[in-house]
Chimera marker file (.cmm) of the C-alpha trace (Angstrom):
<marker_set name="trace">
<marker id="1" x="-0.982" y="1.675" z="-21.000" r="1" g="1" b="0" radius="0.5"/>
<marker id="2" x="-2.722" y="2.459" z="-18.028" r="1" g="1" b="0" radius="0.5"/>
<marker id="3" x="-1.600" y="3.442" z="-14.268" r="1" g="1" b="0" radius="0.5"/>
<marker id="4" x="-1.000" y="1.449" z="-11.256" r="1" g="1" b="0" radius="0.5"/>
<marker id="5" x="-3.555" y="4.071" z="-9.897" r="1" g="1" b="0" radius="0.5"/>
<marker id="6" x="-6.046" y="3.782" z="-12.418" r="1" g="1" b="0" radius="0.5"/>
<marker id="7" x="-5.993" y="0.010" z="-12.313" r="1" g="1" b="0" radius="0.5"/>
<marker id="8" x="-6.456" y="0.391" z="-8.718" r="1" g="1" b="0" radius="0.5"/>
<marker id="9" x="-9.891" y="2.703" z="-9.177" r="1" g="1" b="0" radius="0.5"/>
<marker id="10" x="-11.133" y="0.198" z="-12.038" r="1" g="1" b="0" radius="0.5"/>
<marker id="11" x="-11.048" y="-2.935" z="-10.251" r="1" g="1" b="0" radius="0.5"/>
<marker id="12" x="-12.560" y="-0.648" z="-7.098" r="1" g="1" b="0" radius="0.5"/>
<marker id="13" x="-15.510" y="0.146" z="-9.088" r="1" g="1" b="0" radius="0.5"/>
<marker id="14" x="-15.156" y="-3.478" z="-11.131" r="1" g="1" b="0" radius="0.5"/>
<marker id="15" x="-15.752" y="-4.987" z="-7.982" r="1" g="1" b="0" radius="0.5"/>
<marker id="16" x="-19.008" y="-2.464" z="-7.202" r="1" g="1" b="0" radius="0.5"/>
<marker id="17" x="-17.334" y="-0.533" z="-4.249" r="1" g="1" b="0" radius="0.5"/>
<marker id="18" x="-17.158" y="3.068" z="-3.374" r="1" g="1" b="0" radius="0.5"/>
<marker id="19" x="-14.289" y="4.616" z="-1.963" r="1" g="1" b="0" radius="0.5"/>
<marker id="20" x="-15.382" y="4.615" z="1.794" r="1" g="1" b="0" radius="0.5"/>
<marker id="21" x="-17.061" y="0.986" z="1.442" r="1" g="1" b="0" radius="0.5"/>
<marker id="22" x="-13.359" y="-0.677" z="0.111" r="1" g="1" b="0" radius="0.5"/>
<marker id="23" x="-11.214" y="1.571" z="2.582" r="1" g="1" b="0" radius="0.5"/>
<marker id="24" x="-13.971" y="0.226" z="5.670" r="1" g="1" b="0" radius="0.5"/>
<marker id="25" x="-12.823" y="-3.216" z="4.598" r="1" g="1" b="0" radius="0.5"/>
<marker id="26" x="-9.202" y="-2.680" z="4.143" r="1" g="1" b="0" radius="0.5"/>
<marker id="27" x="-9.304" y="-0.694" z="7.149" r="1" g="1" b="0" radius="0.5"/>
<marker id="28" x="-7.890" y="2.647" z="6.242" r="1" g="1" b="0" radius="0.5"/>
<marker id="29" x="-9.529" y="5.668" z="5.991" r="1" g="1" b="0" radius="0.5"/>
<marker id="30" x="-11.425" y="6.651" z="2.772" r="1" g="1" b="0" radius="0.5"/>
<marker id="31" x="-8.974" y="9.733" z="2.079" r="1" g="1" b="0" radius="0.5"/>
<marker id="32" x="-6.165" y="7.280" z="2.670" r="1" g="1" b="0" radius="0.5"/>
<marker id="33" x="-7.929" y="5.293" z="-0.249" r="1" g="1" b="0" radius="0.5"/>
<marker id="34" x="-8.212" y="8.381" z="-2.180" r="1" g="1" b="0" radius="0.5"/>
<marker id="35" x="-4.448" y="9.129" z="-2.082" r="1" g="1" b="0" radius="0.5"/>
<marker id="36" x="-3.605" y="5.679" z="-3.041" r="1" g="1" b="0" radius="0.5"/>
<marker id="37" x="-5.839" y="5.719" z="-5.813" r="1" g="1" b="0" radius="0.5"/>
<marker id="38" x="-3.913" y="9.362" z="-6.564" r="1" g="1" b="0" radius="0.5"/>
<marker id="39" x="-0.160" y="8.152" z="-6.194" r="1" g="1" b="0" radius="0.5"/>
<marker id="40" x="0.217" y="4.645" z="-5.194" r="1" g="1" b="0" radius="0.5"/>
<marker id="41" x="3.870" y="4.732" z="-4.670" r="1" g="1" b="0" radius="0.5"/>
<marker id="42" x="3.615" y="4.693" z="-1.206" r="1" g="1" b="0" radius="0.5"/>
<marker id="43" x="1.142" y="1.988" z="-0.531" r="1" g="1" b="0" radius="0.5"/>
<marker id="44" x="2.301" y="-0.872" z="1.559" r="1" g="1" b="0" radius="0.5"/>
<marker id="45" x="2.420" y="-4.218" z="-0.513" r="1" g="1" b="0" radius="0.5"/>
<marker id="46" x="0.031" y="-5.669" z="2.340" r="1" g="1" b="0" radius="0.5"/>
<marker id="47" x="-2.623" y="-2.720" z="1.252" r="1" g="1" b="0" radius="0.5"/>
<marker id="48" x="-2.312" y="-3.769" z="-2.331" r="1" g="1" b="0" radius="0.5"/>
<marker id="49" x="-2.741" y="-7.807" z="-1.206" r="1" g="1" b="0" radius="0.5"/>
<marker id="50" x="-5.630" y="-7.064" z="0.270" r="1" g="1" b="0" radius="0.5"/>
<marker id="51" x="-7.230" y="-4.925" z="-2.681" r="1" g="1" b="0" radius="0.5"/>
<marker id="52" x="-6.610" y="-7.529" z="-5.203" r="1" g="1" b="0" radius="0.5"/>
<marker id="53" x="-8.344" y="-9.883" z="-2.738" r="1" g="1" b="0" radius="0.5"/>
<marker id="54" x="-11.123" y="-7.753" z="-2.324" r="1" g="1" b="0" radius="0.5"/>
<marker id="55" x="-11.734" y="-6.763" z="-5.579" r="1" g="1" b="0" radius="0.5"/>
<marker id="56" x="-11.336" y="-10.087" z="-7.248" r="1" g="1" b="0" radius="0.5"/>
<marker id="57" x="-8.344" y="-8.418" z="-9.529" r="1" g="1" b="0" radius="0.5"/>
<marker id="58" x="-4.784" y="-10.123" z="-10.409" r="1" g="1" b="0" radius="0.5"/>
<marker id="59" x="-2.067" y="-8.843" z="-8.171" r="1" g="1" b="0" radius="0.5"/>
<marker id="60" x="0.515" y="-8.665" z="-11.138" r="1" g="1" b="0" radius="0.5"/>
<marker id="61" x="-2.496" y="-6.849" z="-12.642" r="1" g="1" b="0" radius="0.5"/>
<marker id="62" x="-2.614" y="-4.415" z="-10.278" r="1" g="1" b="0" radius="0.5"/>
<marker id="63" x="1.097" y="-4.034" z="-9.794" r="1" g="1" b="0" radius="0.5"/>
<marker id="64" x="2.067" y="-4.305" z="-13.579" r="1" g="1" b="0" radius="0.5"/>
<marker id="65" x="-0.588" y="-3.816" z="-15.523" r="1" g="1" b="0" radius="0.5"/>
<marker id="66" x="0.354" y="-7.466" z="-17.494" r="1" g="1" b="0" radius="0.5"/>
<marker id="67" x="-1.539" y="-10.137" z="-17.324" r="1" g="1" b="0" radius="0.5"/>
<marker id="68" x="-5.479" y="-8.466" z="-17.485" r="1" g="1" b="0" radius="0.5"/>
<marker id="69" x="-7.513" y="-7.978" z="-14.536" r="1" g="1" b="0" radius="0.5"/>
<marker id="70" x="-9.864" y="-11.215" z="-13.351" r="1" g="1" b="0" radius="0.5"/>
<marker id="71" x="-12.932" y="-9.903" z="-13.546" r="1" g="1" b="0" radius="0.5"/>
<marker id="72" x="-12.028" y="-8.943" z="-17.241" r="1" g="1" b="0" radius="0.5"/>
<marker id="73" x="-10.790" y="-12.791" z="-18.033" r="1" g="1" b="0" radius="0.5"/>
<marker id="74" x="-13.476" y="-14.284" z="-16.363" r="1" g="1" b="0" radius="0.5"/>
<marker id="75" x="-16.441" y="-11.934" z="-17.865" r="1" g="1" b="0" radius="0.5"/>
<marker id="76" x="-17.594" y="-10.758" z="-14.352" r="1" g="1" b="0" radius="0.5"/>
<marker id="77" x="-19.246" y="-7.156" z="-14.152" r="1" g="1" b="0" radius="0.5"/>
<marker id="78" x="-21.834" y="-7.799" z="-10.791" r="1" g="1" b="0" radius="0.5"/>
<marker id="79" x="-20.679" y="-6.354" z="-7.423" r="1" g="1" b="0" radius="0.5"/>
<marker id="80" x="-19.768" y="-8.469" z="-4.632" r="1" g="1" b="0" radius="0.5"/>
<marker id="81" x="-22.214" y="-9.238" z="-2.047" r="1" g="1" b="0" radius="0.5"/>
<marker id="82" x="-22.361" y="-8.292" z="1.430" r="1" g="1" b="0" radius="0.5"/>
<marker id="83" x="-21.823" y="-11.450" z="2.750" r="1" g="1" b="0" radius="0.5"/>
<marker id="84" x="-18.702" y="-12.582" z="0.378" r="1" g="1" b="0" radius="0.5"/>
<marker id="85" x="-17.107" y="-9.016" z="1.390" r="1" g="1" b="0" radius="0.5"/>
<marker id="86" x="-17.661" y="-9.276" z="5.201" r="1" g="1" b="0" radius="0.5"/>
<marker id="87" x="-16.396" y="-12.935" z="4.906" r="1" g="1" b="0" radius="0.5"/>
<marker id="88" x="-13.535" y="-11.989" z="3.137" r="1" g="1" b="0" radius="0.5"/>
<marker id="89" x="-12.652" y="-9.064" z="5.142" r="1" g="1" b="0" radius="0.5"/>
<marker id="90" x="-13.317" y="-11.408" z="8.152" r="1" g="1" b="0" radius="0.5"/>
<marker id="91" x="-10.454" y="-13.603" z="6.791" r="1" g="1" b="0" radius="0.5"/>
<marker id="92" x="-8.079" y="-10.499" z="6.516" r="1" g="1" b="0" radius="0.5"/>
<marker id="93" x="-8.537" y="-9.885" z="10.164" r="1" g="1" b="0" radius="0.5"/>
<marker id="94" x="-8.369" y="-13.135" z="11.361" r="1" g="1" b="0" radius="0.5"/>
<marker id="95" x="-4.785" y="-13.258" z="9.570" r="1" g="1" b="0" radius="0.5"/>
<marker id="96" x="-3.771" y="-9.834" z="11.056" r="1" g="1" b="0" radius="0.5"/>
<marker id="97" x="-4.523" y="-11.316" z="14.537" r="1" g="1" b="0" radius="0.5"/>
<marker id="98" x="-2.230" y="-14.216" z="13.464" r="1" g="1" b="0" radius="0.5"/>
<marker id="99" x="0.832" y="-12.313" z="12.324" r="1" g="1" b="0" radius="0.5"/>
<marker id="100" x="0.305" y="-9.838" z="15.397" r="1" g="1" b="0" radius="0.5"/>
<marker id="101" x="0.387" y="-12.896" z="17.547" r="1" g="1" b="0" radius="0.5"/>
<marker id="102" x="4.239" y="-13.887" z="16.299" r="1" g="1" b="0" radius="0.5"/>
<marker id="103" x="7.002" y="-12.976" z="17.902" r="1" g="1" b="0" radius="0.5"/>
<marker id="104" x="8.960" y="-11.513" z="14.678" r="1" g="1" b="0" radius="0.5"/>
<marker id="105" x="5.928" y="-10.015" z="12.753" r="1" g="1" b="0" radius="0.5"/>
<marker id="106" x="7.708" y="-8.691" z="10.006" r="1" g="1" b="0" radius="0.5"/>
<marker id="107" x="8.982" y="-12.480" z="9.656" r="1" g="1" b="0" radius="0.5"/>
<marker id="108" x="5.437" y="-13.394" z="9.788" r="1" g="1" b="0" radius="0.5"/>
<marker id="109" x="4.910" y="-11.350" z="6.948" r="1" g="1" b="0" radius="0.5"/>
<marker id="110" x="7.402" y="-12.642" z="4.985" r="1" g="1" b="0" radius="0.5"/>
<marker id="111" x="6.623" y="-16.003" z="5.903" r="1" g="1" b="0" radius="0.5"/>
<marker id="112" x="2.701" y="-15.957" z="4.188" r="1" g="1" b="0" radius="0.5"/>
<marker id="113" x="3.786" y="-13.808" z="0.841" r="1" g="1" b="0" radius="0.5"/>
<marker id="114" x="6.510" y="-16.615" z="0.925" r="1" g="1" b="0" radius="0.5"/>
<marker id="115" x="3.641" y="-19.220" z="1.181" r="1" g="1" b="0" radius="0.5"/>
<marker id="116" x="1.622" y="-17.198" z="-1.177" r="1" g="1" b="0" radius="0.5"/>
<marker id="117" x="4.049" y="-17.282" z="-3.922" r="1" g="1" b="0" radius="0.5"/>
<marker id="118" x="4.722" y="-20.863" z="-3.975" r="1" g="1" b="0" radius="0.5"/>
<marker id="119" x="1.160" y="-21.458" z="-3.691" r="1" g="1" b="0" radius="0.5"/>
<marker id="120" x="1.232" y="-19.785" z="-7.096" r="1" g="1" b="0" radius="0.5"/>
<marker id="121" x="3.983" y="-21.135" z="-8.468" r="1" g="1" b="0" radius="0.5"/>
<marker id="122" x="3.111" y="-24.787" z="-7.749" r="1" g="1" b="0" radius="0.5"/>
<marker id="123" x="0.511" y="-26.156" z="-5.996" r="1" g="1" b="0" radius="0.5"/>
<marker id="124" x="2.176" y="-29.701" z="-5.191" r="1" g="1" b="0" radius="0.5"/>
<marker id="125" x="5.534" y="-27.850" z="-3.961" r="1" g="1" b="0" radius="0.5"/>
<marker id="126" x="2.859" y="-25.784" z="-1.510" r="1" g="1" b="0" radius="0.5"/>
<marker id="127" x="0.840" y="-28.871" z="-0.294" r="1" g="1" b="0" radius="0.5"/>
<marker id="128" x="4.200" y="-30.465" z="0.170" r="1" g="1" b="0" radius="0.5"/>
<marker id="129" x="5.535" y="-27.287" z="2.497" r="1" g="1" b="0" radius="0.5"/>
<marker id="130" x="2.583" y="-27.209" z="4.434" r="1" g="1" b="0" radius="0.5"/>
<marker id="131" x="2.538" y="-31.238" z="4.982" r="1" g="1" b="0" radius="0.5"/>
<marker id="132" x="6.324" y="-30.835" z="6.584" r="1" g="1" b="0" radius="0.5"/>
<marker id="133" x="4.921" y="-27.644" z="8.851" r="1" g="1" b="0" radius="0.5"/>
<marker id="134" x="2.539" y="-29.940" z="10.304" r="1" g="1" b="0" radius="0.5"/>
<marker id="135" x="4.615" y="-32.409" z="10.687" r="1" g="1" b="0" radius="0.5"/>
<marker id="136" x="7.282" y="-30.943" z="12.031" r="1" g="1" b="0" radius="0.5"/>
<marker id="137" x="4.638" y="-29.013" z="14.174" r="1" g="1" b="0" radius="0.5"/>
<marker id="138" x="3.044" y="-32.055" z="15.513" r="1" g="1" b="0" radius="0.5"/>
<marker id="139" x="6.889" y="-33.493" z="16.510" r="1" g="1" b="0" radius="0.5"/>
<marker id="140" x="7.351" y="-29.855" z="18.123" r="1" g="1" b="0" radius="0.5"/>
<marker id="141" x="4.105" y="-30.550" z="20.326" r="1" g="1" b="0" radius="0.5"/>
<marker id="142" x="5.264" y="-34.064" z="21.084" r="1" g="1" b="0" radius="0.5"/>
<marker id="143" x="8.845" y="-32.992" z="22.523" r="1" g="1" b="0" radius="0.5"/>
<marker id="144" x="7.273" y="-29.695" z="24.481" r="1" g="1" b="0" radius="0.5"/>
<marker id="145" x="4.804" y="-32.406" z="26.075" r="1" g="1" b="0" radius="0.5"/>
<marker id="146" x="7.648" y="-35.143" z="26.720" r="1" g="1" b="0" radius="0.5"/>
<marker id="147" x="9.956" y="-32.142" z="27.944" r="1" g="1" b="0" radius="0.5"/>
<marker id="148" x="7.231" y="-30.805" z="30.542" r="1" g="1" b="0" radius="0.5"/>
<marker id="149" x="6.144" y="-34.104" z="31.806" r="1" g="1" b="0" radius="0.5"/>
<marker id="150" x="9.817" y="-34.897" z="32.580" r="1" g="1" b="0" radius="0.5"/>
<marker id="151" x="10.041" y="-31.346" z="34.172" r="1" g="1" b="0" radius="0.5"/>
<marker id="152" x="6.989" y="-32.250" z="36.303" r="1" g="1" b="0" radius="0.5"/>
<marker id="153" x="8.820" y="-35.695" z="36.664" r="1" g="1" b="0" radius="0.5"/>
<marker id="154" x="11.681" y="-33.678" z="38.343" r="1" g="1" b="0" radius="0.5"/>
<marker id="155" x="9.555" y="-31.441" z="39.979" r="1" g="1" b="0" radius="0.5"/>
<marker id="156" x="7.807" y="-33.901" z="41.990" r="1" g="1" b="0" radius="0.5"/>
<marker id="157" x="11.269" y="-35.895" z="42.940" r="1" g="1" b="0" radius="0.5"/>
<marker id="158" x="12.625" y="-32.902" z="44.082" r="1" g="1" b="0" radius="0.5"/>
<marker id="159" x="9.114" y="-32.265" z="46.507" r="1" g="1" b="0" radius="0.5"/>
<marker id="160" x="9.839" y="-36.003" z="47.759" r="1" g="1" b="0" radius="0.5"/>
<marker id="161" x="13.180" y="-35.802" z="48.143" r="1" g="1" b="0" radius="0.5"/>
<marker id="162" x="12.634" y="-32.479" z="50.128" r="1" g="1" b="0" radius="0.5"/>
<marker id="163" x="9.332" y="-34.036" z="52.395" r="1" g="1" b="0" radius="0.5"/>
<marker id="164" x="11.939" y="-36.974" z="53.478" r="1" g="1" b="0" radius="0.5"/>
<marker id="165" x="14.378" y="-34.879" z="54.892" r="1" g="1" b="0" radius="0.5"/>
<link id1="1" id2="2" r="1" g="1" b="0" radius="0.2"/>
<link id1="2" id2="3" r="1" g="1" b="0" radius="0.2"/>
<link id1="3" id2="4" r="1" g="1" b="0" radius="0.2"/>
<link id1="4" id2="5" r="1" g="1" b="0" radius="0.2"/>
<link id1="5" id2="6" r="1" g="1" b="0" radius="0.2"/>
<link id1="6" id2="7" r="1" g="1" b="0" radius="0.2"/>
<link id1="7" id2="8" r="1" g="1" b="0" radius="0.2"/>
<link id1="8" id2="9" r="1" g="1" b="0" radius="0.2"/>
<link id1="9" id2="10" r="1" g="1" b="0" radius="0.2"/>
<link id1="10" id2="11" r="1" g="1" b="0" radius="0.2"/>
<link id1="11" id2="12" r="1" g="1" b="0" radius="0.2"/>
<link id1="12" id2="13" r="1" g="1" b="0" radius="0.2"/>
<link id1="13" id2="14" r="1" g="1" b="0" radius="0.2"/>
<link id1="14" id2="15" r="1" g="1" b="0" radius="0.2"/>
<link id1="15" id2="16" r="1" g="1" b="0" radius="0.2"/>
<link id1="16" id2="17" r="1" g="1" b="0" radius="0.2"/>
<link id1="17" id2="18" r="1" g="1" b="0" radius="0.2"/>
<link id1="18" id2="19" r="1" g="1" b="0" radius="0.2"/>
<link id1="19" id2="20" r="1" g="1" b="0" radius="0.2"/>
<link id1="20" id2="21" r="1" g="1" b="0" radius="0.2"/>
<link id1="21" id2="22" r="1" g="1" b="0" radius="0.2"/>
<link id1="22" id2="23" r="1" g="1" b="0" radius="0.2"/>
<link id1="23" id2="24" r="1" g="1" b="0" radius="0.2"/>
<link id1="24" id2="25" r="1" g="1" b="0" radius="0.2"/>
<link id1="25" id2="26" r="1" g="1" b="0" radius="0.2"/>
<link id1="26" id2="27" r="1" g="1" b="0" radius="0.2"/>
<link id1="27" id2="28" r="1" g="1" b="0" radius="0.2"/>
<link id1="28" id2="29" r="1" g="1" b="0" radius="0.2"/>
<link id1="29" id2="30" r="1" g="1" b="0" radius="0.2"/>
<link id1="30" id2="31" r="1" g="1" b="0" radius="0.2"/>
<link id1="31" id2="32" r="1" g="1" b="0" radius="0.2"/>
<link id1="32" id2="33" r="1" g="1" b="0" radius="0.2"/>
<link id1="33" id2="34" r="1" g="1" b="0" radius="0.2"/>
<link id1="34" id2="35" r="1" g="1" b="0" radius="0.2"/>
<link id1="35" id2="36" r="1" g="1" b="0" radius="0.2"/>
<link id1="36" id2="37" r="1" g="1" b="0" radius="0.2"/>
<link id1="37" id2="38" r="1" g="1" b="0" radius="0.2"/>
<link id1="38" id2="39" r="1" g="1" b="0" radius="0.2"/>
<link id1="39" id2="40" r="1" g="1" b="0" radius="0.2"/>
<link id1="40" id2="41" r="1" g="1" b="0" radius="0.2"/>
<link id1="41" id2="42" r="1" g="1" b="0" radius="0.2"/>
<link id1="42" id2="43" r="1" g="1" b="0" radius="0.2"/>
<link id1="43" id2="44" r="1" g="1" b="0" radius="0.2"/>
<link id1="44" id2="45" r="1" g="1" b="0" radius="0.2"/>
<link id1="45" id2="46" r="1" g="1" b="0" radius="0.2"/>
<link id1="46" id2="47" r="1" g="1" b="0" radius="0.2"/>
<link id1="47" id2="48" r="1" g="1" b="0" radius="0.2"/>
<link id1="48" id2="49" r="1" g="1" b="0" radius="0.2"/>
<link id1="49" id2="50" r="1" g="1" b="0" radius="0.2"/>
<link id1="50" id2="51" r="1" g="1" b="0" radius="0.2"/>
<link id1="51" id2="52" r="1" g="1" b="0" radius="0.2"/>
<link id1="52" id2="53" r="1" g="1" b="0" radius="0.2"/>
<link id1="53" id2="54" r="1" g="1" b="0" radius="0.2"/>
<link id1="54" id2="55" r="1" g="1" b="0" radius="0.2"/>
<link id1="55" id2="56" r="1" g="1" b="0" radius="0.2"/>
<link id1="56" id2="57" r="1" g="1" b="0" radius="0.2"/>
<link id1="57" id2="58" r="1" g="1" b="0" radius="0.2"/>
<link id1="58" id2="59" r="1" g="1" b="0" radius="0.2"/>
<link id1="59" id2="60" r="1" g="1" b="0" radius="0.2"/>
<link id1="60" id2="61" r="1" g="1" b="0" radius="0.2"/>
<link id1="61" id2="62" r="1" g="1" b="0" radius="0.2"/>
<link id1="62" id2="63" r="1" g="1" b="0" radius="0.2"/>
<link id1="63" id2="64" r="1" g="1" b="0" radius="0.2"/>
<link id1="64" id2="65" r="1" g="1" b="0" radius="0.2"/>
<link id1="65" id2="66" r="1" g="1" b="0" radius="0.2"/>
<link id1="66" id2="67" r="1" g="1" b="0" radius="0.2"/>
<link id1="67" id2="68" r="1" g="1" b="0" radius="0.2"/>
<link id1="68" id2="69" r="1" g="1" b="0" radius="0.2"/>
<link id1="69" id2="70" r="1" g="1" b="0" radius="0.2"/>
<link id1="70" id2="71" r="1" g="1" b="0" radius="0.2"/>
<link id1="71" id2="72" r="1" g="1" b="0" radius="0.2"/>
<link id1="72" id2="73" r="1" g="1" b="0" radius="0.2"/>
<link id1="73" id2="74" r="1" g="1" b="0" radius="0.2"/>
<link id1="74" id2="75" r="1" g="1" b="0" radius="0.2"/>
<link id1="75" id2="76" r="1" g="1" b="0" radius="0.2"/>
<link id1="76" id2="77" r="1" g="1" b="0" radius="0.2"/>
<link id1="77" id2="78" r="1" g="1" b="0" radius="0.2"/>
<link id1="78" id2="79" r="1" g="1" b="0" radius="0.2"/>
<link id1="79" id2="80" r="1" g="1" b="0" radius="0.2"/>
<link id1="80" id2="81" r="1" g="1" b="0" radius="0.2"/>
<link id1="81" id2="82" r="1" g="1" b="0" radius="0.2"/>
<link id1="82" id2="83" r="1" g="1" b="0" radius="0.2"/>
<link id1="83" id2="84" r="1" g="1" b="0" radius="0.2"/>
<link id1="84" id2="85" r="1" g="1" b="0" radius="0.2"/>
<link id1="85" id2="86" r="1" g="1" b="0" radius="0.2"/>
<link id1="86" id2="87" r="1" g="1" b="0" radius="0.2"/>
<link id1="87" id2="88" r="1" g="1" b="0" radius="0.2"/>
<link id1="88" id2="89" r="1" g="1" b="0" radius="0.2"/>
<link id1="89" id2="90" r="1" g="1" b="0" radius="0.2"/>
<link id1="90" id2="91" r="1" g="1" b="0" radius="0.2"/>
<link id1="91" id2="92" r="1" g="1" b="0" radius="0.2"/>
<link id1="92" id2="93" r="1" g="1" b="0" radius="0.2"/>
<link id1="93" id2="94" r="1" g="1" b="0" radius="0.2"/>
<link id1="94" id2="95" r="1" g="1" b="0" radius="0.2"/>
<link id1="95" id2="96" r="1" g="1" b="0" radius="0.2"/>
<link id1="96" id2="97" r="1" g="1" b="0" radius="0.2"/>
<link id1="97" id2="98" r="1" g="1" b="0" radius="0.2"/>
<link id1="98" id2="99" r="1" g="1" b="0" radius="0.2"/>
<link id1="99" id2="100" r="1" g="1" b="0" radius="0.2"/>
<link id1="100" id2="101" r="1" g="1" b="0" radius="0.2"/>
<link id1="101" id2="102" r="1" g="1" b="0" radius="0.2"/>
<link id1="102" id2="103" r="1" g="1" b="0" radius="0.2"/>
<link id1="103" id2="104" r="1" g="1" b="0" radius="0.2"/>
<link id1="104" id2="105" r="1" g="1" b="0" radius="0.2"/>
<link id1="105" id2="106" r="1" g="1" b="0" radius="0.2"/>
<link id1="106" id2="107" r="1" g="1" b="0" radius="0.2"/>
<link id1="107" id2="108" r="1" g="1" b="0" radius="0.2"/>
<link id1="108" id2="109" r="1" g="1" b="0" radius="0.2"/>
<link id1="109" id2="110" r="1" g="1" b="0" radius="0.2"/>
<link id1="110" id2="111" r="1" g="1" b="0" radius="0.2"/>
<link id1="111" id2="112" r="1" g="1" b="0" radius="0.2"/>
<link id1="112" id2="113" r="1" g="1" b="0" radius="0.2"/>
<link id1="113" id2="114" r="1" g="1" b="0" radius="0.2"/>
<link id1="114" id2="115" r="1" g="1" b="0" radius="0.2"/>
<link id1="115" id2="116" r="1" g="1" b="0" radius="0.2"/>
<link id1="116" id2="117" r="1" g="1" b="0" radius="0.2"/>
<link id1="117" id2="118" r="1" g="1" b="0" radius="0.2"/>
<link id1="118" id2="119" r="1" g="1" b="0" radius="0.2"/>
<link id1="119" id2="120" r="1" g="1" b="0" radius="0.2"/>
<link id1="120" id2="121" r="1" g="1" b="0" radius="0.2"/>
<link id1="121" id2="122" r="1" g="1" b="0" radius="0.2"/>
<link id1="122" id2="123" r="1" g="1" b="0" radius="0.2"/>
<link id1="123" id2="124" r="1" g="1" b="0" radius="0.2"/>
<link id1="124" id2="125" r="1" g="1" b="0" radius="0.2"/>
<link id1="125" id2="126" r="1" g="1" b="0" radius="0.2"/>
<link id1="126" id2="127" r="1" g="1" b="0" radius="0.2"/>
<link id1="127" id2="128" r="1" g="1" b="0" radius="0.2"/>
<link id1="128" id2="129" r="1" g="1" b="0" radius="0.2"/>
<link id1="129" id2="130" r="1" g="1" b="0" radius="0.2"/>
<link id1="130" id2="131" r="1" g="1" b="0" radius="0.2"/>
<link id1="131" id2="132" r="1" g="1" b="0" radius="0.2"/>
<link id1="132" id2="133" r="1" g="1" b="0" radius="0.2"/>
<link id1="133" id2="134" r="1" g="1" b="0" radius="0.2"/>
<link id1="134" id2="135" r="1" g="1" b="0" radius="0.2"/>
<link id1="135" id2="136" r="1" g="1" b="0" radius="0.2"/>
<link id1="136" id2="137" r="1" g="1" b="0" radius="0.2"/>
<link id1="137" id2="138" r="1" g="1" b="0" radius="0.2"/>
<link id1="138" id2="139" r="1" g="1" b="0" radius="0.2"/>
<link id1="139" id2="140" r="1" g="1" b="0" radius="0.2"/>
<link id1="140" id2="141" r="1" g="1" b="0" radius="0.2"/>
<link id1="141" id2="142" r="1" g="1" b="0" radius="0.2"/>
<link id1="142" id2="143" r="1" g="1" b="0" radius="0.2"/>
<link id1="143" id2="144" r="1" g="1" b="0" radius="0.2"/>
<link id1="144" id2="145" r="1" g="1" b="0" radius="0.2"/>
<link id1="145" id2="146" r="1" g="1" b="0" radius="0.2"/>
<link id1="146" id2="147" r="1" g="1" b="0" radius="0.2"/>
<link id1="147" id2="148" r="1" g="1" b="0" radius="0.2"/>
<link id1="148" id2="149" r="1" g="1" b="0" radius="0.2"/>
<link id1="149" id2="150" r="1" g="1" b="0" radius="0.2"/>
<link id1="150" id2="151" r="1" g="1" b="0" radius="0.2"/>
<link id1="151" id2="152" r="1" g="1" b="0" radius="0.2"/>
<link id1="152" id2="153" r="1" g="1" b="0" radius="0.2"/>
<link id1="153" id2="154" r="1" g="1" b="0" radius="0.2"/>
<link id1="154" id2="155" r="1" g="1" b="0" radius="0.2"/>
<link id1="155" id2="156" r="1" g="1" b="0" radius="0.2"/>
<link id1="156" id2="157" r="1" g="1" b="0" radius="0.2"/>
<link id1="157" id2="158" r="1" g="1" b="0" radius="0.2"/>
<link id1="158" id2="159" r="1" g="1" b="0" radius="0.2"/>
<link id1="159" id2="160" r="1" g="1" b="0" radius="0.2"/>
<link id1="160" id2="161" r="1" g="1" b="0" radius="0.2"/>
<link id1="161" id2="162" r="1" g="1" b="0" radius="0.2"/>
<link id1="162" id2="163" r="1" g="1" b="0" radius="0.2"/>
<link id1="163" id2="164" r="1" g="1" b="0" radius="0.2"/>
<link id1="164" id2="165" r="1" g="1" b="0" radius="0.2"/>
</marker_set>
């Protein structure tokens, strides 16, 4: 049975990075990485996400050690490339610009490992949730827009009403 922390160092080097390449893209710095990969009971959850992203390795994997790592199940030994690691790590800080720009990030948070899981769980319960968030969005957007064209509505009356006194 092997370690959370020596999972975490095989699906590193599984995935062809060195210490100070992975903790650039998670961005932490490469001791931080080296203490993680020494006791991982401290590592935030979001850290962990972002590794099994990176590295191409299960997140129960990781976590449990059940379940076998991807690149193991799917036969894969060759290293990322540049470009699918910068794009990837492009997506992680487009979606940390996201939850920073939320009033509640923590709820944020929540909010996409929530998504995440039923993503995983079942795809047509996902596509469903996401289908009523833009729905429900788009009637959001219509209200705001019939609520500030009224306000201008009043706005201008209340200009009138003032010029004609």
């Amino acid at each position: 049975m092997t370690t959370i922390e020596e999972r975490l160092k095989t699906a590193r080097k599984n995935a062809g990075f060195s210490q100070k390449d992975l903790a650039k893209n998670l961005g932490i710095t490469a001791r931080t990485l080296q203490r993680y990969e020494k006791d991982a009971s401290k590592m935030p959850i979001e850290i962990m996400t972002n590794i099994s992203h990176l590295c191409d390795a299960d997140l129960v994997w990781l976590i449990t050690g059940d379940g076998g790592n991807k690149k193991d199940i799917k036969g894969k030994t060759e290293s990322k490339s540049n470009s699918e690691s910068s794009n990837i790590t492009k997506v992680i800080h487009e979606h940390q610009d996201l939850i920073k720009r939320f009033k509640n990030p923590e709820v944020a948070k929540e909010a996409t490992e929530d998504l995440i899981e039923l993503e995983s769980i079942h795809d047509g319960l996902y596509a469903d949730t996401i289908k009523h968030i833009k729905t429900t969005l788009n009637a959001a957007r219509i209200m705001k827009g019939s609520t500030q064209k009224k306000q201008s509505q009043n706005e201008s009356s209340t200009k009138k009403r003032a010029n004609e006194k």
